[in-house]
C-alpha positions as CSV (number, residue, x, y, z in Angstrom):
1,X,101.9,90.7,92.4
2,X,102.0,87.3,91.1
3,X,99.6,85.7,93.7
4,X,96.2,85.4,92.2
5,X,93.6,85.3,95.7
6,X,90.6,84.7,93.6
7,X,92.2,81.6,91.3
8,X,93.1,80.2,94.8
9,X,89.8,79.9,95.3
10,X,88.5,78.7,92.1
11,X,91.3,75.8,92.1
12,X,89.4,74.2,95.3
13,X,87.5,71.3,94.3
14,X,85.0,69.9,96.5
15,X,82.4,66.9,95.7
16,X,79.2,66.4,97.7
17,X,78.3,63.2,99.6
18,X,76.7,61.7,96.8
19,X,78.6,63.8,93.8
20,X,76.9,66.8,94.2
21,X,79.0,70.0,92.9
22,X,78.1,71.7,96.7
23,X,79.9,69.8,99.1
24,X,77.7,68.1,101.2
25,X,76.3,70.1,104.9
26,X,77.6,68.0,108.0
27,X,74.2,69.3,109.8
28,X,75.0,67.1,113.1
29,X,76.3,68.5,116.1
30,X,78.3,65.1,117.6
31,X,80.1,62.5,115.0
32,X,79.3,58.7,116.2
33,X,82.3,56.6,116.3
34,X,82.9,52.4,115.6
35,X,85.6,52.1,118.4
36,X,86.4,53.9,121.4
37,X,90.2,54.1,121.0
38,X,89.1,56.6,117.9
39,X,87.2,58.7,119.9
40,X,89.7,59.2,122.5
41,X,92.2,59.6,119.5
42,X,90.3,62.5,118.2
43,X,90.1,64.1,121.5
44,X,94.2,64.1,121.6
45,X,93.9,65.6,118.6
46,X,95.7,62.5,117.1
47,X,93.0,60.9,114.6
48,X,93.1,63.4,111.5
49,X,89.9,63.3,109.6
50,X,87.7,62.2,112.3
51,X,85.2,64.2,113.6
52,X,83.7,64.1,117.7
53,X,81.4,67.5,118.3
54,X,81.2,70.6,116.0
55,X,82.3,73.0,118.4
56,X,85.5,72.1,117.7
57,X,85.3,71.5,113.7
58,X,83.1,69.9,111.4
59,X,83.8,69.1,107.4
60,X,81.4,72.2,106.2
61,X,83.7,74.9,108.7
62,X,86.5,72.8,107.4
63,X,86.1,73.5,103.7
64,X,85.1,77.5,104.3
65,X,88.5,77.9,106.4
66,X,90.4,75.9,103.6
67,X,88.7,78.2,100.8
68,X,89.8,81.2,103.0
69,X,93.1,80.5,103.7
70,X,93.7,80.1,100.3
71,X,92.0,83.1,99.9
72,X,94.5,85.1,102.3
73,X,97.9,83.0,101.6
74,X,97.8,81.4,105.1
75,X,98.4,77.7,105.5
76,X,94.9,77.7,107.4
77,X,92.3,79.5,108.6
78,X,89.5,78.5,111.6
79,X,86.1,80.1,110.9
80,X,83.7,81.7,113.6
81,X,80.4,82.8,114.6
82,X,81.6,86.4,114.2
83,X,83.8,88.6,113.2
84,X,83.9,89.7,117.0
85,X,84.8,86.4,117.8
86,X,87.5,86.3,115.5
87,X,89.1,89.2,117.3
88,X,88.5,88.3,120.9
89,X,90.0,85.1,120.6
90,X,93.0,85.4,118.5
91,X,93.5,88.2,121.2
92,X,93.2,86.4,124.1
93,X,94.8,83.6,122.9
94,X,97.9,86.0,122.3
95,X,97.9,87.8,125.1
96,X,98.4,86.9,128.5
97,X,97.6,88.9,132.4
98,X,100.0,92.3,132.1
99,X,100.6,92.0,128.1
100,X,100.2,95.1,126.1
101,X,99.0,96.0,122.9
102,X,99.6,98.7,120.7
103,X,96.5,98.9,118.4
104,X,95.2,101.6,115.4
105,X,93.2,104.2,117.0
106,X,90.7,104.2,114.4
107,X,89.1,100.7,114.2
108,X,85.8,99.0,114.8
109,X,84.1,100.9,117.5
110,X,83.5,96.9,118.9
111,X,87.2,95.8,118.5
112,X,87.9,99.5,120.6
113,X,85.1,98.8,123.4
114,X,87.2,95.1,123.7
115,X,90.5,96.9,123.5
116,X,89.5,99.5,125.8
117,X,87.0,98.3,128.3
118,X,87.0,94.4,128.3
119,X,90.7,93.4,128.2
120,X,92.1,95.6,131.2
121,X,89.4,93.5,133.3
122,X,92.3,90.9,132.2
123,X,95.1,93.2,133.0
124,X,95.9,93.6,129.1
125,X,96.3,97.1,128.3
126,X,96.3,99.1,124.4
127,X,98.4,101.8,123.3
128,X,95.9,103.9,120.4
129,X,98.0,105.1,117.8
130,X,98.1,106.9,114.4
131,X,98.5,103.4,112.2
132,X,99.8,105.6,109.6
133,X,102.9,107.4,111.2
134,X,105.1,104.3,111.7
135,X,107.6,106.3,114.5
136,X,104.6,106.7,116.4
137,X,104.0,103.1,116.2
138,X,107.5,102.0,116.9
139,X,107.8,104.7,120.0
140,X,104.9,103.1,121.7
141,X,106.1,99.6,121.9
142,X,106.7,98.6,125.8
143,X,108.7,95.3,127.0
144,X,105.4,94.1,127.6
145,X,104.2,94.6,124.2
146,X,102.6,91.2,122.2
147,X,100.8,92.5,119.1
148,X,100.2,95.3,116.9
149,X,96.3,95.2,115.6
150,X,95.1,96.9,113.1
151,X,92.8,97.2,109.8
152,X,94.1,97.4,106.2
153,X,91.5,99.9,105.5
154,X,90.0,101.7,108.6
155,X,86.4,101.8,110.0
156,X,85.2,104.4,109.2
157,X,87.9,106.7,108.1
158,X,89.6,104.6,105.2
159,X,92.8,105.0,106.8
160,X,95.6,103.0,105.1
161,X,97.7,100.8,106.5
162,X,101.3,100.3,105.8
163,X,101.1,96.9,106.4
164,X,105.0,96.1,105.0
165,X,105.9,98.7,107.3
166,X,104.5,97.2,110.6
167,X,105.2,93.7,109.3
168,X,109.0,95.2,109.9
169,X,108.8,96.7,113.1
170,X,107.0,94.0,114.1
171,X,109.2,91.0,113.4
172,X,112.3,93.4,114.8
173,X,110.4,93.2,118.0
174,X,109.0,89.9,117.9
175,X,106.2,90.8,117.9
176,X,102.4,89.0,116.5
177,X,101.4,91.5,113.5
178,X,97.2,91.1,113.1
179,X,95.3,92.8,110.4
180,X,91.6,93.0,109.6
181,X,90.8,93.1,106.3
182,X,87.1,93.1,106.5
183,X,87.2,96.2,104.2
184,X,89.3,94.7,101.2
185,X,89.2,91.2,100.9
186,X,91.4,90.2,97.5
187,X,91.7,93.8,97.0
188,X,95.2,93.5,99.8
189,X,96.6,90.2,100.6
190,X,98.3,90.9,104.2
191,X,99.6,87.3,104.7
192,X,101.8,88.2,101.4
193,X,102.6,91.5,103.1
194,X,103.7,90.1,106.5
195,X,101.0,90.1,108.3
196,X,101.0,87.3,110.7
197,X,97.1,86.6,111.3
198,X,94.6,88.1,108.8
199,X,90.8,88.5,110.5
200,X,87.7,88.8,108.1
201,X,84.4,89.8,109.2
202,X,82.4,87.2,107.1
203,X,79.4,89.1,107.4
204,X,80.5,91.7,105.4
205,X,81.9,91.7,101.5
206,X,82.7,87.9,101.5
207,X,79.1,86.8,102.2
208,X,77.5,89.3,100.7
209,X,73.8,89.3,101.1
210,X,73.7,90.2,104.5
211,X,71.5,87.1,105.9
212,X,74.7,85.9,107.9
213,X,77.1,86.4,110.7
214,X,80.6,85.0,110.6
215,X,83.8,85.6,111.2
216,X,87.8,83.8,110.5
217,X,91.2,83.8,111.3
218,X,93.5,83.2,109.0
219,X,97.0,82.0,109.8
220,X,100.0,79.2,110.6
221,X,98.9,75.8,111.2
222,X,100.3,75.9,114.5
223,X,98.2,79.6,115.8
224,X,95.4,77.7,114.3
225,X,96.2,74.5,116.2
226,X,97.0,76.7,119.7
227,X,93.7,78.1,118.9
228,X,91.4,75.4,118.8
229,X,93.1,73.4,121.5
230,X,91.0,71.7,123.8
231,X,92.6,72.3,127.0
232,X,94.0,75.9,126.4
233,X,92.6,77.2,123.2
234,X,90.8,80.7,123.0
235,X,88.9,79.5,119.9
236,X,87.8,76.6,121.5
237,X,87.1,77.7,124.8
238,X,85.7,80.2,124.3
239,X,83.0,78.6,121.8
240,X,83.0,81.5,118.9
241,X,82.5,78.2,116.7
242,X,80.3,78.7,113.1
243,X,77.2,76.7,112.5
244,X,77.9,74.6,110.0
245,X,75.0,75.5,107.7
246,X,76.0,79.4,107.6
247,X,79.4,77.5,106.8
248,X,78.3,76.1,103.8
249,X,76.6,79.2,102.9
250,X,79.3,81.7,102.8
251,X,81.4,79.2,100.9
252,X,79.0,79.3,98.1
253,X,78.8,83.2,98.2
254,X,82.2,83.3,98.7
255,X,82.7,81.7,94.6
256,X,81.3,85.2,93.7
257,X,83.4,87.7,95.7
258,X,85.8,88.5,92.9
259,X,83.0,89.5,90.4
260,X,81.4,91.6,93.1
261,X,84.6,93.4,94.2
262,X,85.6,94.3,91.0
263,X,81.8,96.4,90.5
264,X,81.9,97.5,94.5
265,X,84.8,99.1,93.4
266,X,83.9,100.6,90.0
267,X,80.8,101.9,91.7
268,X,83.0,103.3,94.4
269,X,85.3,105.3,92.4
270,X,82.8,106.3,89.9
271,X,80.6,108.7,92.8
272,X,84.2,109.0,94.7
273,X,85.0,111.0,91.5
274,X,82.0,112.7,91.2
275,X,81.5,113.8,94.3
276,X,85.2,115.2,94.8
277,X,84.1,117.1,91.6
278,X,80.9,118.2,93.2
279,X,83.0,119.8,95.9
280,X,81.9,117.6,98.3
281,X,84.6,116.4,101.2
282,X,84.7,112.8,99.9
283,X,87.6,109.7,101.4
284,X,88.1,107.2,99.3
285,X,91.5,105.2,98.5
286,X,91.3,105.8,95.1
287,X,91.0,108.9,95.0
288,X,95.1,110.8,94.7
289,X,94.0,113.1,97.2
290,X,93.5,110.5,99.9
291,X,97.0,110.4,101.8
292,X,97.8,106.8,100.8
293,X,96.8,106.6,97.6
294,X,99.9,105.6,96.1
295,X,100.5,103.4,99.3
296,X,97.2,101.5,98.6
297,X,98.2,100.8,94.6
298,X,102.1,99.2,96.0
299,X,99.9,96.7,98.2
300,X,96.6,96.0,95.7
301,X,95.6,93.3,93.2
302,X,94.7,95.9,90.5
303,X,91.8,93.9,89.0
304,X,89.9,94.3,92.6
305,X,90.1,97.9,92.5
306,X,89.9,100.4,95.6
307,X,87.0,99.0,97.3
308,X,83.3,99.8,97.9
309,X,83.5,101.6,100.8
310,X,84.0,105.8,100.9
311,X,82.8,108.9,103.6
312,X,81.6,112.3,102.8
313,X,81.3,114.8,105.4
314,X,78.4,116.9,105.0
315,X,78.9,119.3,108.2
316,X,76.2,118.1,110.9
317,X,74.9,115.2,112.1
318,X,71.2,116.7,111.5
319,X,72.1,116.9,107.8
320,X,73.5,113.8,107.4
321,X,70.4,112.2,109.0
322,X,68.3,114.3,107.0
323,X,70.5,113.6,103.5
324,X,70.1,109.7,104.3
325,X,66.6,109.7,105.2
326,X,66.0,111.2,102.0
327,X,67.8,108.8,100.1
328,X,66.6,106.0,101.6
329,X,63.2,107.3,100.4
330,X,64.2,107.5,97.0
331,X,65.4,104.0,96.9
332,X,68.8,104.8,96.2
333,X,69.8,102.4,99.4
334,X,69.2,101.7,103.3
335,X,69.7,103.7,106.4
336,X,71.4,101.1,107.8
337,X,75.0,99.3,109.7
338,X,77.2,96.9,108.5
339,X,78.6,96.9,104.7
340,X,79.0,94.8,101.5
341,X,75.6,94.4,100.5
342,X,73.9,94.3,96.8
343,X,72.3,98.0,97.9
344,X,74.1,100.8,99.2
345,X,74.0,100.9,102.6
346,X,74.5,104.7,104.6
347,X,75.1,105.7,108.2
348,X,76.8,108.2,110.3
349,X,79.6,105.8,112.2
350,X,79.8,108.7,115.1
351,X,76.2,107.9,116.2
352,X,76.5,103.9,115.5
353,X,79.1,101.7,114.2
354,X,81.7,103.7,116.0
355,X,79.6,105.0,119.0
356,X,81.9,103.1,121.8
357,X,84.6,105.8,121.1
358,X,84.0,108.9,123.4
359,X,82.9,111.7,121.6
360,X,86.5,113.6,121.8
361,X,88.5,110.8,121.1
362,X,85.9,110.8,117.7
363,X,87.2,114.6,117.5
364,X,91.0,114.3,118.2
365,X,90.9,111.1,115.2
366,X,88.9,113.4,113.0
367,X,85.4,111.2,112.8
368,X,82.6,114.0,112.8
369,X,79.1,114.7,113.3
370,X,78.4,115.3,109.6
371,X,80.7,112.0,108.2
372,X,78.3,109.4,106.7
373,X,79.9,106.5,105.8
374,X,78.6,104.5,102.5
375,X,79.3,100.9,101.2
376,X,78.5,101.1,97.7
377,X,76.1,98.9,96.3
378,X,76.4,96.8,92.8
379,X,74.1,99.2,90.9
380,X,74.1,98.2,87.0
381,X,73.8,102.0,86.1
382,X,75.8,103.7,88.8
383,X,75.4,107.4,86.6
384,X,71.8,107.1,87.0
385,X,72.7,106.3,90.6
386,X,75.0,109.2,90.7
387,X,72.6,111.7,89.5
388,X,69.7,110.7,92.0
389,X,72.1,111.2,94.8
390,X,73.3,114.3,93.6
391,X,69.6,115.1,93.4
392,X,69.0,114.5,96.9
393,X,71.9,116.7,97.8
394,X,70.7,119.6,95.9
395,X,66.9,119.6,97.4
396,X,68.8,119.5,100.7
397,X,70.8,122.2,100.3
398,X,67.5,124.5,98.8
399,X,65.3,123.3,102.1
400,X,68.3,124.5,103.9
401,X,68.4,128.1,102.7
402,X,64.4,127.9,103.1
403,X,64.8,127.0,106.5
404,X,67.8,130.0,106.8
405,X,65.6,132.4,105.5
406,X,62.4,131.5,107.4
407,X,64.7,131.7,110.4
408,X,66.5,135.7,109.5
């Protein structure tokens, strides 16, 4: 591909209030004006460059959207409190009372609890569907279809989406194509694919030092525009708005996202590898015996690898919590949610992250008791990081047969 995400970036050039090379933080919640016809301009939205209450922009959320758009290939992008409230509005703003959507069945166990339990109080119903098997995906749009969701790279299974794919079937129905790609931001561009709207998580890889929640939507002018209206717009109404200090500091972490995507996925592949070698049941995109490998590698900026995110299924739950207990203990990373942190970070999505899917849904997608799910930190020395892990594994499996034997 000849799009470049992370030069986009770079080429940005803002100058702080008083030349500083940060832009400076707009940390004021209401802008004063020196005539009244300006104010009431703003409000009509017809005074660009002004600025009336930061609920519905201020110049800090302003230059993080700009960065991410150019980022994602979209002409602009609105920035929220939370990945969450990324999703909920653009969803509600697309969707109306006895609207249907038709969404991966393997997502965010949040984004399923909104699909699922929050929208049909709105009469706005989802179709769950395997992303991957496009004819399943075409077969289940109604007349009353709006949108097809879905995540480039699945939480937690790594499924892969073929975003060209739906990008087609959506446009033949006229239909809203909207991707998270929380999971592989610069690694997939799905704005250059088709997509239509492209949501980020913030929190995640594009902050990076998990002291923040944010999310942002990424799209036309005019969805962006619909969105923050004042009178009808989801994103404005429904106040999902970014501070603008947490603003200001994702767009400074957000200058180092293509140096630390490039070692989350060298470190992913590298144990990916290994522990497919190990004979362990390991997902991860780059491996050729995940089923969209070769999908994955027509849609990637090669330079941003795979990803840092991969699953091994160890069997049961009570091993898994006994496996990441123990490496938690030797330092090797944090029992804990969320992703796209300096240290690894381990947990069993069945019990957390994807706990708002009934248990035999988890079943019929193939999420299981023994799947932990690891975002791979930016170790310097990932063999020696490697070979304390496979340690861990090793003493498991001996207090295992201990505890077999003790048992017969």
């Amino acid at each position: 591909m000849s799009f470049k995400p992370a030069n986009n970036i770079q080429d940005l050039q803002y100058f702080g209030e008083f030349g500083g090379v940060n832009p400076s933080i707009s940390d004021s919640s209401t802008y004063t004006f020196l005539s009244a016809k300006t104010m009431f301009d703003t409000f009509e939205g017809n005074a660009d460059g002004c600025y009336l209450y930061s609920r519905h922009s201020s110049p800090s959320n302003l230059y993080l959207g700009e960065a991410l758009a150019a980022m994602e290939n979209t002409e602009t992008a609105n920035v929220t409190a939370s990945g969450m409230g990324a999703i909920t509005s653009v969803m509600m703003q697309l969707c109306n009372a006895g609207d249907h959507i038709i969404s991966s069945r393997t997502i965010y166990g949040g984004t399923y609890a909104f699909f699922k339990n929050f929208t049909p109080k709105f009469n706005i119903e989802t179709s769950f569907v395997d992303i991957t098997k496009l004819d399943a995906v075409e077969s289940a749009i109604t007349k009353n279809t709006k949108v097809i969701y879905c995540e480039s790279v699945s939480n937690p299974l790594l499924e892969v989406a073929d975003i060209k794919g739906l990008a087609a079937i959506a446009k033949k129905h006229n239909l809203k194509l909207v991707v998270d790609n929380t999971f592989s931001p610069l690694s997939i561009s799905p704005a250059i694919l088709g997509a239509d709207v492209v949501i980020h998580s913030l929190t995640k890889f594009i902050n990076g030092s998990s002291d923040t929640v944010g999310g942002v939507v990424c799209g036309s002018q005019e969805f962006i525009n619909d969105l923050r209206n004042v009178n009808d717009g989801a994103g404005m109404l429904l106040g999902s708005t970014m501070d603008s200090l947490r603003a200001s500091s994702v767009l400074k972490n957000l200058r180092t996202l293509h140096i630390r995507m490039q070692q989350h996925s060298k470190n992913g592949l590298y144990l990916a590898e290994r522990f497919e070698a190990d004979g362990l049941n390991t997902v991860y995109p780059g491996l050729k015996s995940h089923p969209s490998h070769e999908l994955f590698k027509t849609m990637m900026h090669t330079e941003y690898g795979f990803g840092g995110m991969l699953t091994v299924d160890v069997g049961s739950l009570d091993k898994a919590n006994q496996l990441m207990e123990l490496m938690q203990h030797k330092n090797l990373g944090y029992l804990a949610v969320s992703l796209g942190f300096y240290k690894t970070l381990f947990s069993a999505p069945g019990t957390s992250t994807s706990s708002e899917i009934p248990e035999d849904e988890q079943l019929e997608m193939g999420l299981s008791d023994g799947l932990i799910r690891f975002s791979i930190g930016l170790d310097a020395d990932i063999e020696r990081t490697y070979q304390m892990m496979r340690d861990c594994m090793v003493k498991l499996e001996i207090l295992d047969k201990e505890r077999k034997l003790k048992a017969s």
